[in-house]
C-alpha positions in Angstrom: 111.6 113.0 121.6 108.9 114.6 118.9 110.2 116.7 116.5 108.4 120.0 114.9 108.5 120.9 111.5 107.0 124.4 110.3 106.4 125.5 106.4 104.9 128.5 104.5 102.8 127.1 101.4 103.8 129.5 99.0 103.6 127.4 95.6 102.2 128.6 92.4 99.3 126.1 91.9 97.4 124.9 94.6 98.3 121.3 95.9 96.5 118.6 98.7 98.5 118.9 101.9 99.4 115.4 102.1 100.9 115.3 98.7 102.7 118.5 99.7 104.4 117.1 103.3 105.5 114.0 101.4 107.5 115.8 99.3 108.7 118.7 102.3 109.1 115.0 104.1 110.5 112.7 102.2 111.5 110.7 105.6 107.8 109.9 105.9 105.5 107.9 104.0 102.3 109.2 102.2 100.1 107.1 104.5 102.4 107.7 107.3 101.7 111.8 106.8 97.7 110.6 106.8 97.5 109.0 109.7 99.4 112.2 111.6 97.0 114.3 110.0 93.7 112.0 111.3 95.6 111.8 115.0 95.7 115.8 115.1 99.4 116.1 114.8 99.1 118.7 111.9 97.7 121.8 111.8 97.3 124.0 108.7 96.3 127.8 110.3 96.6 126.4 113.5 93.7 124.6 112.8 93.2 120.9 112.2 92.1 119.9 108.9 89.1 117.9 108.0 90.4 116.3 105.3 94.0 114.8 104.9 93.4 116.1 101.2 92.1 119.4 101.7 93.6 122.2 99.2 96.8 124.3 100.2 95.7 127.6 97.9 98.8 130.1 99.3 100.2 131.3 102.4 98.8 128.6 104.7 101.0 127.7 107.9 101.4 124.4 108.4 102.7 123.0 111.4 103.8 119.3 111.7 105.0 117.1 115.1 106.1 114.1 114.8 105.8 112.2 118.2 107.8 110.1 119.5 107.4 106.9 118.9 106.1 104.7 121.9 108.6 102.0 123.2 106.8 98.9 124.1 103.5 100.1 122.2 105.0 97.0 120.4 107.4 94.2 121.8 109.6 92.7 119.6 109.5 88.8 120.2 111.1 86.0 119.2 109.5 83.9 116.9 110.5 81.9 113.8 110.1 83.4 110.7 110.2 81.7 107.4 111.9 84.4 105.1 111.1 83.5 101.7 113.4 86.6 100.3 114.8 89.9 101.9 117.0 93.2 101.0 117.5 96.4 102.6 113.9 97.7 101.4 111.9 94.7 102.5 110.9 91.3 103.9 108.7 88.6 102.2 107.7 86.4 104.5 105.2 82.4 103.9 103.3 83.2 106.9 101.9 80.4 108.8 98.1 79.5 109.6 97.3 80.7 112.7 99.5 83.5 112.9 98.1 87.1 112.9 99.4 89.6 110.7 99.6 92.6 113.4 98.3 93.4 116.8 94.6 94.2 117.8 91.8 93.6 120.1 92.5 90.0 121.6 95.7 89.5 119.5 98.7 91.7 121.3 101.5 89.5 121.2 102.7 86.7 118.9 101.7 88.5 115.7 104.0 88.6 112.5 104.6 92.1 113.1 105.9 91.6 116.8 108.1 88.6 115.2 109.4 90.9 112.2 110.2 93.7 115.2 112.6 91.0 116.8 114.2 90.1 113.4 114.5 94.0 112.5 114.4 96.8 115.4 114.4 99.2 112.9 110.7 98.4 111.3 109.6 100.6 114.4 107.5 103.1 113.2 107.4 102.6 109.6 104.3 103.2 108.3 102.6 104.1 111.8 103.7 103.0 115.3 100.9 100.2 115.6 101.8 98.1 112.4 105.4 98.2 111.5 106.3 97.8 107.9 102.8 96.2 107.3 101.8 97.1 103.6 98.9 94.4 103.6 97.4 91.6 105.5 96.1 88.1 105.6 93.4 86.4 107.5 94.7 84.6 110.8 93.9 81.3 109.2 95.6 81.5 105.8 99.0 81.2 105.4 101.1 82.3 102.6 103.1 85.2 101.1 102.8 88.5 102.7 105.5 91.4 102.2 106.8 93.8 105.1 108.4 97.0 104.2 111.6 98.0 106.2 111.4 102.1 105.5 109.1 104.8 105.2 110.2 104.6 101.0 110.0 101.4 100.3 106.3 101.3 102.4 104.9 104.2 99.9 106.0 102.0 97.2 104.4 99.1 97.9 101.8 101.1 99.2 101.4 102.8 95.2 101.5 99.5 94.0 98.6 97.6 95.7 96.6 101.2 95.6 97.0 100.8 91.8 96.4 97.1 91.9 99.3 96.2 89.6 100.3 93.7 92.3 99.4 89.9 91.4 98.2 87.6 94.3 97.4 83.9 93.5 95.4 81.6 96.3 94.9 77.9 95.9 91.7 76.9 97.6 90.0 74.0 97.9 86.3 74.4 98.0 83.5 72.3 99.3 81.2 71.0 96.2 81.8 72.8 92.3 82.0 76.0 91.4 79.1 76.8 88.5 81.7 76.6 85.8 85.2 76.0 86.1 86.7 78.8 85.3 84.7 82.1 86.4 84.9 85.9 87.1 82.9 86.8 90.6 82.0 90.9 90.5 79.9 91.2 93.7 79.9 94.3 96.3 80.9 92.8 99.8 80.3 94.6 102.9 79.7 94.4 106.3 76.8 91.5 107.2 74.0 93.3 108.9 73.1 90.7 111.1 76.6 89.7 112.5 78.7 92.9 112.1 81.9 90.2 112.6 81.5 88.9 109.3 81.7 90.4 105.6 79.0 89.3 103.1 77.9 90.3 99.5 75.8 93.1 99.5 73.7 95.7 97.6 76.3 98.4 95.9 75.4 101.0 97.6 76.2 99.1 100.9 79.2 97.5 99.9 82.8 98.4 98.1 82.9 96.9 94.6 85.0 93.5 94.7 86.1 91.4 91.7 87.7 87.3 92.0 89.2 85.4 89.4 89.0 81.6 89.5 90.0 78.7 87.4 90.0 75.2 88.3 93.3 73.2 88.6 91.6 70.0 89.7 88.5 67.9 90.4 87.2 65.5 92.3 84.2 63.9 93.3 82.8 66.4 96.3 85.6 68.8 96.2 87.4 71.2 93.6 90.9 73.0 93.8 90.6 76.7 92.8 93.3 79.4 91.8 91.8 82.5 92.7 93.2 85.9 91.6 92.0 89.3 93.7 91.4 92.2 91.8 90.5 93.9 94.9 91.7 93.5 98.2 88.5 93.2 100.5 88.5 91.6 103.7 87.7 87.9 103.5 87.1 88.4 99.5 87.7 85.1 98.8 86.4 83.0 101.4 82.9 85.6 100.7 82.7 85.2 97.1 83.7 81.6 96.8 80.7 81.3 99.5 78.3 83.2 97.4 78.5 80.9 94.0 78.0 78.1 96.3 81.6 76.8 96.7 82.9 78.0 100.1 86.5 77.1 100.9 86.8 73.3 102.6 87.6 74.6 106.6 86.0 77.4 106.6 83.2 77.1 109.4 82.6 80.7 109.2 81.5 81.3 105.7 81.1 77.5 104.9 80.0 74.4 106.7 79.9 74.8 110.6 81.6 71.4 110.7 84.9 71.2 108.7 85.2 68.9 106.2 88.3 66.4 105.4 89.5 66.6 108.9 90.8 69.8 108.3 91.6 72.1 111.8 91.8 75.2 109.5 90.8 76.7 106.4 92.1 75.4 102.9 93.6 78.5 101.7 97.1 80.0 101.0 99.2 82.7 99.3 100.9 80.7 97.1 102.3 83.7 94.8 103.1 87.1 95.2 104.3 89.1 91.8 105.6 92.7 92.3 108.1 95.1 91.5 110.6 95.7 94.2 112.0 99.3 95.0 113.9 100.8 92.7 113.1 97.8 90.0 111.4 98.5 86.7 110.5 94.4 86.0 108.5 93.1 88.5 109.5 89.7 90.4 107.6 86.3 91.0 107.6 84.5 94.7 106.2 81.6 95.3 105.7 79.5 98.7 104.5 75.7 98.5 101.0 74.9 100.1 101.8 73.9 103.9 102.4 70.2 104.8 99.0 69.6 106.4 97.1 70.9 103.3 99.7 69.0 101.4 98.9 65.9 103.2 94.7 66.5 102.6 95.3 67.4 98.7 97.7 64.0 98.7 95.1 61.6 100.5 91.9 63.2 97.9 93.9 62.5 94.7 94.9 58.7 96.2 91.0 58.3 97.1 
């Protein structure tokens, strides 16, 4: 059943009303809070806000209901995980290519949040009814390391952390043709293509959100190259966009790179190989790692023996 909540904002110095609930709230995440304010859950004055940060100056009314969560807005299946480490706080999981991260338009079941459901009922609802325990995401066709949160708490902080980018995430890749020097910084806006609103695509800056890659080279060969890539931002399909751009695009990719896939590779050549963060509740952060899958395994093997 939902659950009301009612509070008087009488504070001495004025304060956003997200940042205020959170703290009234502490059973619900930041985001969490966000999202109830955007779906009209939360009124402040009996009116809805327009902003999820608008100012609390004194004696505003805030009401806050918390629905109820929706049973079967997301079936927990049963589906083989490969759990690279897990506490109480959180799961880190080598997702597999192929594999969506949560459900959407065409993708409702088989995703890793419907298969983290099965291995945890109690993700339900943490961080928002449609994408339990999801803190970030990858792209269907690259596997790798990708964290789940298991409560509200532990979602904010891992949340904090990726907002404030001190989260490192290392992709291998390897790329079609050279990149124009072997080690290289790309700093190029991506947005949304104009002519196929599917796809992402460097763009002017005021079109796009600024995006920043790191590369460096871990091996050569004659037509091919095998990149480390660091994100500094987290856009969607940074890499396989700016790797495109400077004329390398990642060997599989027939969206961003050749229409026909090279090496006999059925999907892209890219994976999460490493994942450093700071766990809840930990002041040193912690390294994971997940080795590159057998089939891209097999490809890197049969280059170096050619």
């Amino acid at each position: 059943m939902e659950n009301t909540s009612e509070f008087i904002f009488s504070e001495e110095t004025p304060a956003r009303l997200d940042v205020y609930l959170t703290e009234k709230l502490p059973h619900l995440s930041r985001s969490r809070i966000q999202n109830l304010i955007r779906d009209r859950f939360i009124t402040v004055n009996e009116k809805i806000p327009a902003k999820t940060g608008m100012m609390l100056e004194g004696g505003e009314k805030i009401i806050v209901i918390e629905p109820e969560i929706e049973t079967g807005s997301m079936q927990a299946e049963d589906i083989p995980l490969d759990i690279v480490f897990e506490n109480k706080d959180l799961l880190i999981i080598n997702k597999p290519a192929g594999m969506v991260v949560h459900p959407a338009v065409g993708h409702f079941t088989g995703t890793l949040a419907n298969a983290a459901l099965w291995h945890d009922p109690e993700l339900e609802g943490v961080g928002g009814e449609k994408r339990p325990g999801i803190v970030h995401r990858l792209d269907k066709d690259t596997s790798g390391l990708i964290v789940v949160a298991k409560n509200d708490s532990a979602h904010q902080w891992l949340q904090d952390q990726f907002k404030e980018r001190t989260v490192s995430k290392t992709y291998l890749a390897l790329v079609d043709g050279h990149p124009p020097t072997p080690n290289g910084r790309i700093d190029a806006p991506i947005g949304r293509d104009p002519s196929h609103r599917q796809k992402m695509a460097v763009t002017s800056e005021s079109r796009g959100r600024p995006s920043v890659t790191e590369y460096f080279t871990r091996e050569t060969f004659p037509q091919h190259t095998l990149i480390e890539a660091h994100l500094l931002t987290g856009r969607t399909h940074q890499i396989r966009v700016h790797l495109a751009f400077v004329g390398c695009p990642v060997a599989g990719d027939t969206v961003y790179g050749r229409k026909k896939a090279t090496l006999g590779l059925t999907r892209q050549f890219l994976h999460a190989f490493q994942l450093k963060i700071c766990l809840p509740g930990e002041t040193e952060p912690r390294t994971f790692e997940a080795p590159l899958p057998v089939e891209l395994q097999t490809c890197l093997d049969e280059l170096r023996q050619k």
